[in-house]
C-alpha positions in Angstrom: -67.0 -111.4 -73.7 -70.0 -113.8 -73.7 -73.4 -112.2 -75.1 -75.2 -112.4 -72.4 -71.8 -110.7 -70.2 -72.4 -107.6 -72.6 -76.1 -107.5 -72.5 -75.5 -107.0 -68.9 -73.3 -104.3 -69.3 -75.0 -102.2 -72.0 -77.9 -102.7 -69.3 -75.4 -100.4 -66.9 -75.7 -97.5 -69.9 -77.6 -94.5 -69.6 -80.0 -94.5 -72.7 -78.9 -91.6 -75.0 -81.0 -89.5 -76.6 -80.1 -87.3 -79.6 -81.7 -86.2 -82.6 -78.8 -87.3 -84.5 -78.3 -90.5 -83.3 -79.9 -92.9 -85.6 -78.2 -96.2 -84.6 -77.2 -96.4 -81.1 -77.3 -99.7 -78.6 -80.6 -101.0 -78.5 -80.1 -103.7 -80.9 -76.9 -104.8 -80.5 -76.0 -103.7 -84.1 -72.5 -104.0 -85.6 -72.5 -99.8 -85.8 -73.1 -96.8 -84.8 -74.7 -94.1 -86.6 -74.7 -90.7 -86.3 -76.2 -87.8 -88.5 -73.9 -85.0 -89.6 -75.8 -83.2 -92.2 -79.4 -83.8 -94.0 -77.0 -86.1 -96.5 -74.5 -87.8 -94.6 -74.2 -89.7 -91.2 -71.0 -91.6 -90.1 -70.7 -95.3 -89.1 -68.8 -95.8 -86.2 -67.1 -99.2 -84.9 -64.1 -100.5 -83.5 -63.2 -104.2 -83.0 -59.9 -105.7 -81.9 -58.8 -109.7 -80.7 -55.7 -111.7 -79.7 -54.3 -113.1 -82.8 -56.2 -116.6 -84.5 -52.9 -117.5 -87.0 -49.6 -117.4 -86.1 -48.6 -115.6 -89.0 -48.6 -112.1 -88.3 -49.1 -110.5 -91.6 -52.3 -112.5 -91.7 -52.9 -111.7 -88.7 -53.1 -108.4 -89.8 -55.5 -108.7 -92.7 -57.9 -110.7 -91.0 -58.2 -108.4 -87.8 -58.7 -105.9 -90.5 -61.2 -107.3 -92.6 -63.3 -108.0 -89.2 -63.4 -104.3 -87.8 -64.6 -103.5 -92.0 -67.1 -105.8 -92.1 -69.4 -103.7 -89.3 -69.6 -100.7 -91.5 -70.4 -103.0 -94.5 -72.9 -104.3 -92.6 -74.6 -101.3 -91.6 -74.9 -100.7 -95.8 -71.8 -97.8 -95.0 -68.5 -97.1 -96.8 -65.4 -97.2 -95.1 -63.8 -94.0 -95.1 -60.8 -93.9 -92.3 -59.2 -95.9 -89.8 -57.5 -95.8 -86.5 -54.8 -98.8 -85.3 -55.1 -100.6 -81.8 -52.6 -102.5 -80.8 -51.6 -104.1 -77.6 -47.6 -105.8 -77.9 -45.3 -107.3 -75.2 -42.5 -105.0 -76.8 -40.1 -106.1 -74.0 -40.8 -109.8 -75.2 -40.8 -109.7 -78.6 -39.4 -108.1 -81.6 -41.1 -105.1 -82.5 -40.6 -106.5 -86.3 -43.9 -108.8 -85.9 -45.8 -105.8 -85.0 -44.5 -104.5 -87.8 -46.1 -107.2 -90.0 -49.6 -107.0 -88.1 -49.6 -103.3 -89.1 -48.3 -103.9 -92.7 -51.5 -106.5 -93.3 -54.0 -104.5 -91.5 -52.7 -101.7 -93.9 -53.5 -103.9 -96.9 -56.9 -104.7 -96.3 -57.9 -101.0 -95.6 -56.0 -100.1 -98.9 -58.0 -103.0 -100.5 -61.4 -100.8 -99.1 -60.1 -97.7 -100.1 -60.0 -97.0 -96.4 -57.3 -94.2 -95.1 -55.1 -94.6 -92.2 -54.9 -91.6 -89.8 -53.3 -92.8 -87.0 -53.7 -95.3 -83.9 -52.8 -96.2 -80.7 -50.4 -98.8 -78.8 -50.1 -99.6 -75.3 -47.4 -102.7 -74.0 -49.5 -105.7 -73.0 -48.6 -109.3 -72.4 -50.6 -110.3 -75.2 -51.1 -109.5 -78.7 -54.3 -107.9 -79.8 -55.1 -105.5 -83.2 -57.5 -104.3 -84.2 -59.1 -101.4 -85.9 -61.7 -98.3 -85.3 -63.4 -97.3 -88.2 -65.1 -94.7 -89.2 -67.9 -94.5 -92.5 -70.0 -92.8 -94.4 -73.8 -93.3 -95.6 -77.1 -91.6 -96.5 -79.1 -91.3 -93.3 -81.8 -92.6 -95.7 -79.8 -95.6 -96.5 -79.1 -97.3 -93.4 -79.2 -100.9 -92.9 -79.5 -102.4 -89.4 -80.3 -105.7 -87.9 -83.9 -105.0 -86.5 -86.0 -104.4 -89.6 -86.1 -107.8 -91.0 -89.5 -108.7 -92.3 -91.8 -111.7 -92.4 -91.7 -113.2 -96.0 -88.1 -112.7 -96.6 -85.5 -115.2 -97.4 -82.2 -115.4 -95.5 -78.9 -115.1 -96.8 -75.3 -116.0 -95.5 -72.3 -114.9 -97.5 -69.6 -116.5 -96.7 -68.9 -120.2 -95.2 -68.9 -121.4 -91.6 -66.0 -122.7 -89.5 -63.3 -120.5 -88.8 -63.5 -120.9 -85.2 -62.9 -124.6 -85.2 -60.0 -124.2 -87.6 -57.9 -121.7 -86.2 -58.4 -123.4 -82.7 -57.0 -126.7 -84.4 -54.3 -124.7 -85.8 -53.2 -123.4 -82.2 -53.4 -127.4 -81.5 -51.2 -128.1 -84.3 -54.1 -130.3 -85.6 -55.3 -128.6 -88.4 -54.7 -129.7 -92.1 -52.4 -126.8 -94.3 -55.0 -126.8 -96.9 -58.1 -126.2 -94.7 -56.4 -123.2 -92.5 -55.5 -121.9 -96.0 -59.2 -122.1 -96.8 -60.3 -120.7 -93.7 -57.6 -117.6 -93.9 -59.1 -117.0 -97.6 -62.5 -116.7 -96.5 -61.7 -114.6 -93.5 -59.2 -112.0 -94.8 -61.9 -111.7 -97.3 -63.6 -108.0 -97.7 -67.6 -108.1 -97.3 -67.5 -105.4 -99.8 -69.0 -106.9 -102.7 -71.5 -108.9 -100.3 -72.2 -104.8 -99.1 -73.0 -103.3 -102.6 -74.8 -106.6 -103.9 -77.5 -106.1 -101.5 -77.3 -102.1 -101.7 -78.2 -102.4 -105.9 -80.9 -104.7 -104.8 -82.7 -103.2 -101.6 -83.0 -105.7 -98.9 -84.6 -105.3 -95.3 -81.9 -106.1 -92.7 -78.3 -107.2 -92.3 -75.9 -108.5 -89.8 -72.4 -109.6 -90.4 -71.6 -112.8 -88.5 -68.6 -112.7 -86.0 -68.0 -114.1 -82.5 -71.7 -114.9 -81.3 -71.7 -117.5 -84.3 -74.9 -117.8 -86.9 -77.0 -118.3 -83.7 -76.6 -115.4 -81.6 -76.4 -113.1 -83.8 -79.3 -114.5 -86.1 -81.3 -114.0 -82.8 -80.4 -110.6 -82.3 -81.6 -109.8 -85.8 -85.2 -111.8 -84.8 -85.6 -110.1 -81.3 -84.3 -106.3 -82.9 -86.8 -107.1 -86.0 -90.1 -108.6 -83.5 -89.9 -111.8 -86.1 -88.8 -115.8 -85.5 -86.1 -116.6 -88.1 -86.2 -120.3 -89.5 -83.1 -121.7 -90.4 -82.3 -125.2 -92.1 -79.0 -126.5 -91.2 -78.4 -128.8 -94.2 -78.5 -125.4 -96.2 -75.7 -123.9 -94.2 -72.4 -123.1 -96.2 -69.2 -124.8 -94.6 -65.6 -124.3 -95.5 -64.0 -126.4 -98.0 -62.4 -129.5 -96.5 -64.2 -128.9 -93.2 -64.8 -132.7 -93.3 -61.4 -133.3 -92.3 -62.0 -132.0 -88.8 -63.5 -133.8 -86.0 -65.3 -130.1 -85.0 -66.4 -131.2 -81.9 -62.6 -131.8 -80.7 -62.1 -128.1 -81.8 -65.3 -126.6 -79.8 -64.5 -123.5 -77.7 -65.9 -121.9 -75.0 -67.2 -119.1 -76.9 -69.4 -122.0 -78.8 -70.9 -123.1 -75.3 -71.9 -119.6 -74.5 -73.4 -118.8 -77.6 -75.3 -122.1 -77.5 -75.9 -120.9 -73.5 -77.3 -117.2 -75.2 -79.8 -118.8 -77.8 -81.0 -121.8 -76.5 -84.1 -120.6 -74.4 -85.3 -118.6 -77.4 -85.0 -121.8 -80.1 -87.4 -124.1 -81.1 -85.7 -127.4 -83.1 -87.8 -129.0 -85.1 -87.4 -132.8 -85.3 -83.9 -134.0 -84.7 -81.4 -131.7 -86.3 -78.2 -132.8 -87.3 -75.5 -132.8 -84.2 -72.8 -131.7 -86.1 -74.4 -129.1 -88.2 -75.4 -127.4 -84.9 -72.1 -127.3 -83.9 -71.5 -124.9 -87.1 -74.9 -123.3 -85.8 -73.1 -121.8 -82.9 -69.3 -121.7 -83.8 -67.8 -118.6 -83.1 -66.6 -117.0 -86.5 -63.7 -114.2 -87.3 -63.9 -111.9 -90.1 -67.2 -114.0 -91.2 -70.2 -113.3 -93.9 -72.9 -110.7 -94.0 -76.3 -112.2 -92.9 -79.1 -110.6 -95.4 -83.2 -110.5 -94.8 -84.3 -110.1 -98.8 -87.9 -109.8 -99.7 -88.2 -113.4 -101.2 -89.6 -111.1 -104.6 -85.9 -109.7 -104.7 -84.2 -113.1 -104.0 -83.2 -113.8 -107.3 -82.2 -110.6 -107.9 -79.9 -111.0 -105.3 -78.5 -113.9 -105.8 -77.4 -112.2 -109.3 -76.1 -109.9 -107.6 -74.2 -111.9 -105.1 -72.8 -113.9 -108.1 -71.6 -111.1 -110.3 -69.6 -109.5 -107.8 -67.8 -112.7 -107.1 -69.4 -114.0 -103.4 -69.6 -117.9 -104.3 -70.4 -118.9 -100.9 -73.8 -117.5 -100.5 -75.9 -119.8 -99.8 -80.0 -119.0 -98.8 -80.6 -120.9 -95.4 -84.1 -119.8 -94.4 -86.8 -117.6 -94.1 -88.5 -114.8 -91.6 -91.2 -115.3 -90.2 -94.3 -113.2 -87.8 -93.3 -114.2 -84.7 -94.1 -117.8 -83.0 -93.1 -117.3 -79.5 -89.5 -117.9 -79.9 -86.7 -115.7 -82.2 -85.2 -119.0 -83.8 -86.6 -122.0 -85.1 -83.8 -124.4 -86.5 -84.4 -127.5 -88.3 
């Protein structure tokens, strides 16, 4: 669904109001939170999709890695997990569900996640996904509306997934590059997570279907800031060049564009095709990370040592300047 389709519908929500509650849906973050004891809250999400490879073991892992990266997001731990599945099982063999499963089961094992269970229900079309449930310090939480004029911005891993897997459905994608894009997205942001826990930074996002735009702008309108971003800084997967992106656009990139565009300022001319990365729809992408720009380095250390090479520093926050974005 569009952004601006579930904006209208969290608008239809009664506001809840609980004590406990510390993260709920007033600013669109990736989880929610919920305080248990003085100690300990859970993180709650749940995220499933029709499949972006045709392999279905991949499949798997990259569904996976997606519905983890919203607890690593929110600074949490993964802790268990609950299958979703839709399958045509009167179609299809029940052995590629199989497979799905099998991956999804890997990446949770790589994030010492635990199974408990799940649910299926026969559907024309594929989709998996996960609910997940973590744990984290109510003191501890990171969410997507405290980002601070004066930091630096951070994105962890590269742009471009959504372009390549639609070029793979097209049978127009080069091996090499899907292989690229299927590394980066069956990728864990778990080291991305604890690099910026040992180093204390102000907000965080991870980047999935509204693209580097939409959800950069939810992090500027939850924070009260405008985020600058400069598009020749943005990281873009390997081989990318190959592509002709804007054969490859989808309409989840036209929305997104649709969702940001009357709260963006561009500055000069920016580059056409970089904007298309701008508002690509990723799967499974990279955390987005507001540092104070005195912890930046540290950070970067950080982001090193724990093996995220991708991370690349693509602007700054600012006090707000009428609009969320300003791109360049």
């Amino acid at each position: 669904m569009p952004p601006q389709g579930i904006a209208q519908v969290l608008s239809n929500l009664p506001k809840t109001r609980h004590p406990d509650l510390l993260v709920g849906t007033e600013t669109h973050d990736d989880a929610g939170v919920y305080r248990l004891t003085p100690d300990l809250a859970i993180v709650q999400t749940i995220d499933f999709f029709p499949p972006v490879v045709d392999d279905p073991y991949t499949f798997g892992r990259v569904a996976a890695a997606n519905a983890l990266s919203d607890v690593y997001a929110m600074g949490g731990t993964p802790a268990t997990a609950m299958n979703l599945a839709c399958y045509p099982d009167d179609r299809l063999d029940l052995g590629w569900l199989g497979q799905i499963i099998a991956g999804g089961a890997e990446r949770c094992a790589a994030a010492g996640c635990t199974i408990v269970g799940g649910h299926t229900v026969r559907d024309p079309e594929i989709k998996f996904g996960l609910a997940v449930t973590g744990t984290i310090h109510p003191d501890r939480i990171l969410t997507n509306a405290t980002a601070k004029p004066g930091d630096v911005l951070y994105l962890t891993k590269p742009l471009g997934t959504g372009f390549v897997t639609t070029a793979a459905k097209k049978r127009k994608c080069p091996a090499d590059l899907l292989a690229a894009a299927c590394e980066s997205m069956v990728a864990l942001n778990k080291d991305a997570c604890d690099a910026m826990l040992a180093v204390g930074v102000s907000a965080a996002t991870d980047v999935t279907g509204f693209g580097l735009a939409g959800h950069g702008m939810e992090m500027a309108e939850g924070s009260k800031v405008t985020i600058a971003l400069d598009l020749a800084k943005l990281p873009l997967l390997a081989g990318i060049d190959q592509l002709d992106v804007s054969r490859f656009r989808t309409r989840a990139s036209k929305t997104n564009q649709e969702y940001v565009d009357p709260h963006t300022r561009y500055e000069g001319t920016p580059d056409s095709r970089l904007l298309e990365f701008f508002h690509d729809a990723q799967t499974s992408g990279g955390l987005l990370i507001s540092v104070p720009a005195a912890k930046a380095a540290d950070l970067e250390r950080e982001l090193k040592a724990r093996g995220t090479p991708a991370a690349a520093r693509i602007g700054e926050v600012r006090a707000f300047e009428g609009k969320y974005l300003v791109v360049r």
